[in-house]
Structures are given as structure tokens and as C-alpha cells.
FIGUTOR-709330 format. One record per atom (N, C-alpha, C): residue in one letter; x, y, z. Coordinates in steps of 0.001 Angstrom, whole numbers, padded with zeros to 6 digits, always signed. Each point is the difference from the previous one (the first is absolute). Layout:
AXYZ...
***
This chain:
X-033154+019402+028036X+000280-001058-000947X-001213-000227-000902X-001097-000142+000933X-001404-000341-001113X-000273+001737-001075X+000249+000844+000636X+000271+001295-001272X+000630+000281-000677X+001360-000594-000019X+000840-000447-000916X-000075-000830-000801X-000553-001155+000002X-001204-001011-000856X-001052+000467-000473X-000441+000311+000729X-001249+000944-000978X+000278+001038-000932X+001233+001282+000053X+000450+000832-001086X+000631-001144-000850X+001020-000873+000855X+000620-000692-001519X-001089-001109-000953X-000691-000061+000125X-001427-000851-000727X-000640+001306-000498X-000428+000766+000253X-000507+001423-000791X+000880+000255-001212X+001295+000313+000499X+001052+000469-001284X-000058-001409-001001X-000103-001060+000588X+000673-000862-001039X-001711-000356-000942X-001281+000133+000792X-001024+000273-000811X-000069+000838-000997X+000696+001348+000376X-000479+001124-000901X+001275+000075-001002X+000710-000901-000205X+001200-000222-000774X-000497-000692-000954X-000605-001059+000834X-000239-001088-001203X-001279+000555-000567X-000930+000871+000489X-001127+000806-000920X+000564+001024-001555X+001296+000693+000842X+000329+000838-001163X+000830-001116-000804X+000107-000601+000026X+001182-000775-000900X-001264-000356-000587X-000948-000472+000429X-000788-001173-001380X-001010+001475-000616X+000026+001124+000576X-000792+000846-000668X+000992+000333-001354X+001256-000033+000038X+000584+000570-000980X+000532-000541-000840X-000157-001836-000032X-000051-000902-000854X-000393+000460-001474X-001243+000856-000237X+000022-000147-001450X+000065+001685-000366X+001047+000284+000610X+000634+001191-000440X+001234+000154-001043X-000074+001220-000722X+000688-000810-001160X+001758+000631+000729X+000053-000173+000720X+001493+000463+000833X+000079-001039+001365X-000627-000906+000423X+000498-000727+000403X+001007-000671-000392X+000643-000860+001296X+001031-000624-000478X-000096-001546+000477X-000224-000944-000927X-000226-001365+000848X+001225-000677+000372X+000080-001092+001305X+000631-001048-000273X+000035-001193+000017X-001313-000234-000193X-000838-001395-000894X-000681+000591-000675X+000210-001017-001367X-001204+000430-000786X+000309-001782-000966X-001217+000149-000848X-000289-000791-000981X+000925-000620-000946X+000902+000339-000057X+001140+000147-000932X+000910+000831+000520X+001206-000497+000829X+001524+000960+000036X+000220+000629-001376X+000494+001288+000375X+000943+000501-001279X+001332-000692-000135X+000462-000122-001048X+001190-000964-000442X+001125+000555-000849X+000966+000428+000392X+001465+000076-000973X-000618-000574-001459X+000322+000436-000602X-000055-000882-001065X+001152-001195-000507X-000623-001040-000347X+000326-001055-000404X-000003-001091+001385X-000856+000851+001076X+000413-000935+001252X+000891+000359+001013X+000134-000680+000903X+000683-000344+001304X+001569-000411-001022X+000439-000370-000766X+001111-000925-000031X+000526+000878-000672X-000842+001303-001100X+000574+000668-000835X+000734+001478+001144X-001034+000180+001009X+000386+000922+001044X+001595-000425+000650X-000370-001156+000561X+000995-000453+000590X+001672+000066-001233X+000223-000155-001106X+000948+000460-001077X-000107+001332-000011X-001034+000737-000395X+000288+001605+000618X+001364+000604+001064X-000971-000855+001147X+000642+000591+001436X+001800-000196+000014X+000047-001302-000802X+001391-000076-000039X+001171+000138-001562X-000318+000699-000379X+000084-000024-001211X+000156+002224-000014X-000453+000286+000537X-000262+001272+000162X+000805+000822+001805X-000403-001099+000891X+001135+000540+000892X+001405+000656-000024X-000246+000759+000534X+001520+000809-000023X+000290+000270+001534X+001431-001090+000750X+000002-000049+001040X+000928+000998+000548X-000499+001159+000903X+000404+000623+000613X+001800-000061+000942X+000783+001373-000862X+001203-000434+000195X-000085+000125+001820X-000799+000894+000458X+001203+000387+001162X-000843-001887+000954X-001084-000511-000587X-000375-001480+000569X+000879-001083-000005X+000786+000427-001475X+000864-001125-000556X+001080+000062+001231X+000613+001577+000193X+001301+000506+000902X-000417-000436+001350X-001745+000288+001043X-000210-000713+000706X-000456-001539+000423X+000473-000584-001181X-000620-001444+000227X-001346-000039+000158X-001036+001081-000016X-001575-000193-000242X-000321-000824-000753X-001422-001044+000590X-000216-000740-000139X-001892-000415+000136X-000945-000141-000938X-001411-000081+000912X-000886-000191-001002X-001096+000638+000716X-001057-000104-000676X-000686+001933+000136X-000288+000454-000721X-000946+001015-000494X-002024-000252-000389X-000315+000522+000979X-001336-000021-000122X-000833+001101-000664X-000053+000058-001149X-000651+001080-000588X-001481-000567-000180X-000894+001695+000181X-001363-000324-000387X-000539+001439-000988X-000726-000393-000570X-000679+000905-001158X-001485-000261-000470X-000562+001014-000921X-001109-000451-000369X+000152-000067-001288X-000990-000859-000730X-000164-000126-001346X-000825+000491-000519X-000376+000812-000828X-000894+001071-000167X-000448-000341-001243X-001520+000646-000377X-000849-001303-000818X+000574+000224-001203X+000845+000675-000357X+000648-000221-001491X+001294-000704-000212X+000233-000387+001603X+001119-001305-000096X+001572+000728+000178X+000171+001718+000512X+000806+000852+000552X+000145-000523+001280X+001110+000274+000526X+000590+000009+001390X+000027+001138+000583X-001001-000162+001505X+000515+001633+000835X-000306-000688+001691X+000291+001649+000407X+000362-000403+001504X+001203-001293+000405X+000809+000111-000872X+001197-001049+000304X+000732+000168+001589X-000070-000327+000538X+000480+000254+001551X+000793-001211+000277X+000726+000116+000839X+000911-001276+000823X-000905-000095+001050X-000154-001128+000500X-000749-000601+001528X+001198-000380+000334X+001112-000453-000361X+001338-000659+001013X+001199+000153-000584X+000796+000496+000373X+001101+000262-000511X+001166-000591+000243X+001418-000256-000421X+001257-000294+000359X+000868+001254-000040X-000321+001300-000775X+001105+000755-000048X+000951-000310-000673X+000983+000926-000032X+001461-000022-000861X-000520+000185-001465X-000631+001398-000430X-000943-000760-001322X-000751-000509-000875X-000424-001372+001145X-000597-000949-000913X-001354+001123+000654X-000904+000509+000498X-001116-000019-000038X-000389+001011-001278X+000865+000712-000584X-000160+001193-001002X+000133-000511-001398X+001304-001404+000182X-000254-000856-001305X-001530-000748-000133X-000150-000682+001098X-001063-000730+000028X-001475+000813-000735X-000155+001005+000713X-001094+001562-000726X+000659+000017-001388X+000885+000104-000181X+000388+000175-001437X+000134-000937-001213X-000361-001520+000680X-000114-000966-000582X-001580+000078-000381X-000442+000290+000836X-001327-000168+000022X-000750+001030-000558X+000126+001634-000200X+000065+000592-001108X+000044-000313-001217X+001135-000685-000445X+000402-000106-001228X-000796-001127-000915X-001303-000687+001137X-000750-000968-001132X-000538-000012-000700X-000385-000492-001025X-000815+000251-000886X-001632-000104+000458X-000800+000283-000641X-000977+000137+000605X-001124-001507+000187X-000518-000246+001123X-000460-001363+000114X-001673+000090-000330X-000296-001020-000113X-001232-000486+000129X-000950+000165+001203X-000456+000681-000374X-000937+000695+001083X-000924-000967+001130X-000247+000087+001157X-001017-001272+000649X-001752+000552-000571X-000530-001064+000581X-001079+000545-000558X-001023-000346+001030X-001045+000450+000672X-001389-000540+000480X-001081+000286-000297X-000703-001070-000268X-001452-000074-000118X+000371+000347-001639X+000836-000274-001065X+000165-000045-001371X+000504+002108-000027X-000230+000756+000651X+000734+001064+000252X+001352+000524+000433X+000869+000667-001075X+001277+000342+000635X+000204+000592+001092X+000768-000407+000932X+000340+000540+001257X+001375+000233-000048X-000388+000963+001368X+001744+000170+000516X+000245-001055+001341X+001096-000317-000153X+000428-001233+000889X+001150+000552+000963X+000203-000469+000787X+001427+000002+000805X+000399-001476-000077X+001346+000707-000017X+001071-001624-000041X+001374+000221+000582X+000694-000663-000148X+000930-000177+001342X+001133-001266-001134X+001208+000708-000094X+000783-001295-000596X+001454+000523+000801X+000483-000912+000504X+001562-000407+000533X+000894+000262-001110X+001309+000859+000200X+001252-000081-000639X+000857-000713+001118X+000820-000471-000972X+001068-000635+000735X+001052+000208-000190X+001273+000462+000803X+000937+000329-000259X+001288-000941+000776
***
């Protein structure tokens, strides 16, 4: 048990060493920084996006699907979307609309730290 504490305190040392060594690399990816990157026009203009642009999946409609979609991505310092991935899915669909919603944005406002563009990770919910 006490060597099992001792490797897991080693790994989680030498984790948190490489993570802050690669802080001012220009390919990191933060998820805090100084400034979130932002949809443009905001939270309220995103949120009209998301629904305004949904296209709800027939065979969801035929199964009564119903949820939430957890997509995450990065924002990349020219305000592009990549690495779009699902973290949670419902199926029937919606997780390929949801990627495809999220594709189709226009490009946001980049985060920024220390007055430097970064790449960010972010994480926004569809709802279906």
C-alpha cells in the first residue's frame, strides 16, 4: 500500500512537472487562461446558433431520443475549431449532428494568456 502511494505521488509529480514545462509552448493547449475564447457575439449569440442550426436526428425523432450531448474541442489561436470529439453521448444520431453542429461555426475569438493567443479547450452541451 505505502508503494503504491509512493508511485502514485511520483506520477502525479512528474505530470504536473511536464504540464507546467510545456505551458509556454506554442502547441499547448490550455484550460484556464486569462481570457476564455468566445463564440462571437457571446454566450447568448452561441446559444441562437445551437438552436437555430440544429438539425434533429430522424431515426431520434422515430426513437423518442432525448438528452444532452457533451462535446469538447479546441480553439486554435486563429479562432478555428479542431479535435471536436464527443465526451458523452445519447446516440440515435445526435452525437454526429452534435460534431456537425459544431463544425459548422464560424470562427471564435480566440482565449488569450498573459496578452498571448492561445489554444484553449472547451467543452459546450447540445441538447436534444
Amino acid at each position: 500500500m505505502k508503494k503504491l502511494f509512493l508511485i502514485m505521488f511520483f506520477m502525479a509529480f512528474v505530470s504536473v512537472n511536464a504540464y507546467s514545462q510545456s505551458d509556454d509552448s506554442d502547441n499547448a493547449v490550455y484550460s484556464m487562461v486569462d481570457e476564455r475564447a468566445q463564440f462571437p457575439g457571446g454566450q447568448n449569440e452561441m446559444l441562437k446558433y445551437l438552436q437555430e442550426n440544429l438539425q434533429y436526428p430522424e431515426a431520434a425523432k422515430a426513437n423518442n431520443v432525448h438528452g444532452r450531448v457533451i462535446v469538447k474541442f479546441i480553439v486554435e489561436r486563429d479562432g478555428s475549431l479542431s479535435d471536436i470529439k464527443v465526451m458523452k453521448g445519447i446516440g440515435s444520431g445526435c452525437n454526429e449532428e452534435a460534431i456537425r453542429l459544431i463544425q459548422s461555426m464560424p470562427k471564435w475569438k480566440p482565449g488569450k494568456n498573459k496578452g498571448k493567443e492561445v489554444r484553449v479547450s472547451m467543452v459546450v452541451p447540445v441538447n436534444f
